[in-house]
C-alpha positions in Angstrom: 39.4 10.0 2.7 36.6 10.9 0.3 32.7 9.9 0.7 33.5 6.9 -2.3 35.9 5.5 0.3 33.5 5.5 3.1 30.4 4.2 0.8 33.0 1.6 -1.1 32.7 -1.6 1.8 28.6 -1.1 1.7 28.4 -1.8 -1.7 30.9 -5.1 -1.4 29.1 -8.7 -1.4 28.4 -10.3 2.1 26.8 -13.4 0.7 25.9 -14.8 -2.5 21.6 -15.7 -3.1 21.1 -17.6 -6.2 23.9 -17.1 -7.4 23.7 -13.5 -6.8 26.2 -11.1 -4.8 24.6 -9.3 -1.7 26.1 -6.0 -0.7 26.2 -4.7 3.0 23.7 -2.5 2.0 21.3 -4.6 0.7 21.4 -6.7 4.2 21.2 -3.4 6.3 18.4 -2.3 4.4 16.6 -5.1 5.1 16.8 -5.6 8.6 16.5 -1.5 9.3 13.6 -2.1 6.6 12.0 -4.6 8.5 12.0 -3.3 12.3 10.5 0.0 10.7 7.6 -1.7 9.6 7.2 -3.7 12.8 7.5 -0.5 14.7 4.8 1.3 12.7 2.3 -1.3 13.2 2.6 -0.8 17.0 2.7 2.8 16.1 6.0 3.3 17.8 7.6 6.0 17.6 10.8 5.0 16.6 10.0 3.5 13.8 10.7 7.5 12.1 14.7 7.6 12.9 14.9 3.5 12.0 13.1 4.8 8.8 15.8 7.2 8.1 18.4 5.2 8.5 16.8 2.6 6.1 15.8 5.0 3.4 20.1 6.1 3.3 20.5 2.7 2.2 18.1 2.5 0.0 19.2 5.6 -1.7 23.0 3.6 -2.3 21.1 0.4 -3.2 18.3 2.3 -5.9 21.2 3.9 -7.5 23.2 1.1 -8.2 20.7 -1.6 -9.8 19.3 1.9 -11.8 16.2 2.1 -10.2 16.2 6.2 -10.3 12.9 7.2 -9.0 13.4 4.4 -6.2 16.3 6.2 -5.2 14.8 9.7 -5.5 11.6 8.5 -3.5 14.0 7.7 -0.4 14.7 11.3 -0.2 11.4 12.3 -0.2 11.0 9.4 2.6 13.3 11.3 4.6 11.7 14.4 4.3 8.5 12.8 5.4 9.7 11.1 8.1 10.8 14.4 9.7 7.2 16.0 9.0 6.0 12.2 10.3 7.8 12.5 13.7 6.0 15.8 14.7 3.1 14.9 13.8 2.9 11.6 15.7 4.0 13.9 18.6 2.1 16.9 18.2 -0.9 16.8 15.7 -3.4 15.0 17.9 -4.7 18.4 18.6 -6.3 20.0 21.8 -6.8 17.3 24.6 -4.9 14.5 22.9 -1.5 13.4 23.7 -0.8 11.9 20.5 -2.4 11.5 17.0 -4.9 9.1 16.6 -5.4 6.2 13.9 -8.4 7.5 11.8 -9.8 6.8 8.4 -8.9 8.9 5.0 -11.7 11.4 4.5 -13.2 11.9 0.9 -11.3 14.8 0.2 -7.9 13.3 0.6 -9.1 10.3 -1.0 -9.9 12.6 -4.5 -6.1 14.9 -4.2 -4.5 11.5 -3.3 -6.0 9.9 -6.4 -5.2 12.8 -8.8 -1.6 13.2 -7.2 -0.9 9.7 -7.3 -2.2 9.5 -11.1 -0.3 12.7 -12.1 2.6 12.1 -10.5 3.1 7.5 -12.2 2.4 9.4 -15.5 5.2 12.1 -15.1 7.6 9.8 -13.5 6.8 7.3 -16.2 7.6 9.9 -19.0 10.5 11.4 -17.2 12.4 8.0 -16.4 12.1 6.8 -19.9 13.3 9.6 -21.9 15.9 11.2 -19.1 17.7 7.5 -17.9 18.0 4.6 -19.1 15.6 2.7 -16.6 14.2 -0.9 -18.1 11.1 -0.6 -15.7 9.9 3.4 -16.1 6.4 2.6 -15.6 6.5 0.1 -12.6 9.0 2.3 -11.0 7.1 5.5 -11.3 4.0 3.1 -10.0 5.4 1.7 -7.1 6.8 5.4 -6.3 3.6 7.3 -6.5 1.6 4.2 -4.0 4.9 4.8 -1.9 4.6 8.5 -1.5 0.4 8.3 -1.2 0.7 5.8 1.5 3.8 7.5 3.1 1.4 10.5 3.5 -1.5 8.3 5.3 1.4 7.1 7.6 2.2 10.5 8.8 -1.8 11.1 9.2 -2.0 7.6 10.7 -5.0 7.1 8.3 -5.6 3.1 8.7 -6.0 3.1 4.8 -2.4 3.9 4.5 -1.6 0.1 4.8 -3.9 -0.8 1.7 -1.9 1.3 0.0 1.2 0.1 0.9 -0.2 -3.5 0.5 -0.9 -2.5 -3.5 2.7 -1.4 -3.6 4.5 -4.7 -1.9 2.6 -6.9 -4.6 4.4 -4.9 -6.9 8.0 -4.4 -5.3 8.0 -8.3 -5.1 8.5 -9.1 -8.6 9.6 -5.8 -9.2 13.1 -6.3 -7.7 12.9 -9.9 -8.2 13.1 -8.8 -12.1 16.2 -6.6 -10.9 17.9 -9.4 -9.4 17.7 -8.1 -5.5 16.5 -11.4 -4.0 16.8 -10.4 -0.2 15.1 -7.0 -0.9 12.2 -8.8 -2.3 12.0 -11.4 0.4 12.3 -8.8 2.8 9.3 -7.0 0.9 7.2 -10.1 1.4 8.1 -9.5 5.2 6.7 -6.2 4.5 3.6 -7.4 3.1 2.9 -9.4 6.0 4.0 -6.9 8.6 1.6 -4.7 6.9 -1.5 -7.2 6.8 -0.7 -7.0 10.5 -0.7 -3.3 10.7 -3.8 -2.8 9.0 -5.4 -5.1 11.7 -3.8 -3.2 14.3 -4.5 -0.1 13.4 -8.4 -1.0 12.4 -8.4 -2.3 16.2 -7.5 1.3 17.7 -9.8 3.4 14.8 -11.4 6.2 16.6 -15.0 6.8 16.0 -16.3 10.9 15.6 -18.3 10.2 18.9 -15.3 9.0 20.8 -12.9 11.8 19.4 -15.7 14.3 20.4 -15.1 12.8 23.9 -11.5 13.4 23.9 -12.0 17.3 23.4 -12.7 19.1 26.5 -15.6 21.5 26.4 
């Protein structure tokens, strides 16, 4: 049995949206897709393994509807989610159990900025001169907000979810355009999920005086 004939039943259509054939994959994206966010706004740890899982179907899904940097970022994704895990667990530093939710300082504002900048323009370039993508620059877009608010995720820096608000109002119509009607709805799930987020996380923001408390003398 090769890895085609495993992957080969995920890529069949389950139902049919608008006259449009939705793969296995598509549906477990969305619902692993959906219980990650809901698990990072109650900064739950398991939201990193669900987050796995849904990032290997989106790598299938990406590929197929020729959405190339999509499908690269999911990698990446995984990556993170690894550094993610330990973090969540072990970067709170001395006399913290876990990390706290704090806010992005200055400095990570300006390399986020640049990075983010840098890295639509190169994508943008890259995906319409080396495939045959019809969306380069909203692709490379949506990847670079992705990847910037993937990084305040791991930090748990509360303005992660403004960033990952600025990318939903793009996947939306992004992969309406591409014909994936349940990943965009579930994208709007995301958008709301991550309204929520942002007002949990603002809720549990600790202050400089407070985290001074937490270290013992």
């Amino acid at each position: 049995m090769t890895l085609a004939d495993i992957l080969d039943p995920l890529q069949q259509p389950l139902v049919t949206v608008l006259d449009t054939p939705v793969s296995w994959t598509e549906v477990l994206g969305f619902g692993s897709g959906a219980l990650c966010v809901w698990l990072v706004a109650r900064q739950h740890l398991a939201n990193w393994p669900i987050g796995i899982a849904n990032n290997l179907f989106f790598v299938l899904l990406f590929t197929q509807s020729g959405l190339y940097a999509d499908a690269g970022l999911q990698i990446v994704f995984i990556a993170l989610a690894a550094y993610g895990w330990w973090t969540w667990t072990h970067g709170g530093g001395p006399g913290t159990a876990v990390l706290p939710v704090r806010r992005t300082t200055r400095t990570e504002w300006t390399w986020l900025l640049a990075a983010g900048a840098a890295g639509t323009l190169g994508l943008t370039l890259l995906l319409s001169r080396a495939t045959d993508s019809t969306v380069p620059f909203w692709d490379a877009l949506t990847t670079s907000l992705s990847l910037m608010a993937t990084y305040g995720q791991c930090r748990k820096r509360v303005e992660s979810w403004w960033l990952w608000i600025a990318a939903d109002l793009v996947y939306i119509p992004l992969y309406a355009y591409k014909e994936l009607y349940l990943t965009s709805l579930l994208y709007v799930g995301f958008l709301t999920l991550c309204l929520l987020g942002l007002r949990g996380w603002s809720g549990d923001l600790v202050s400089p005086r407070r985290a001074d408390a937490e270290v013992p003398a």
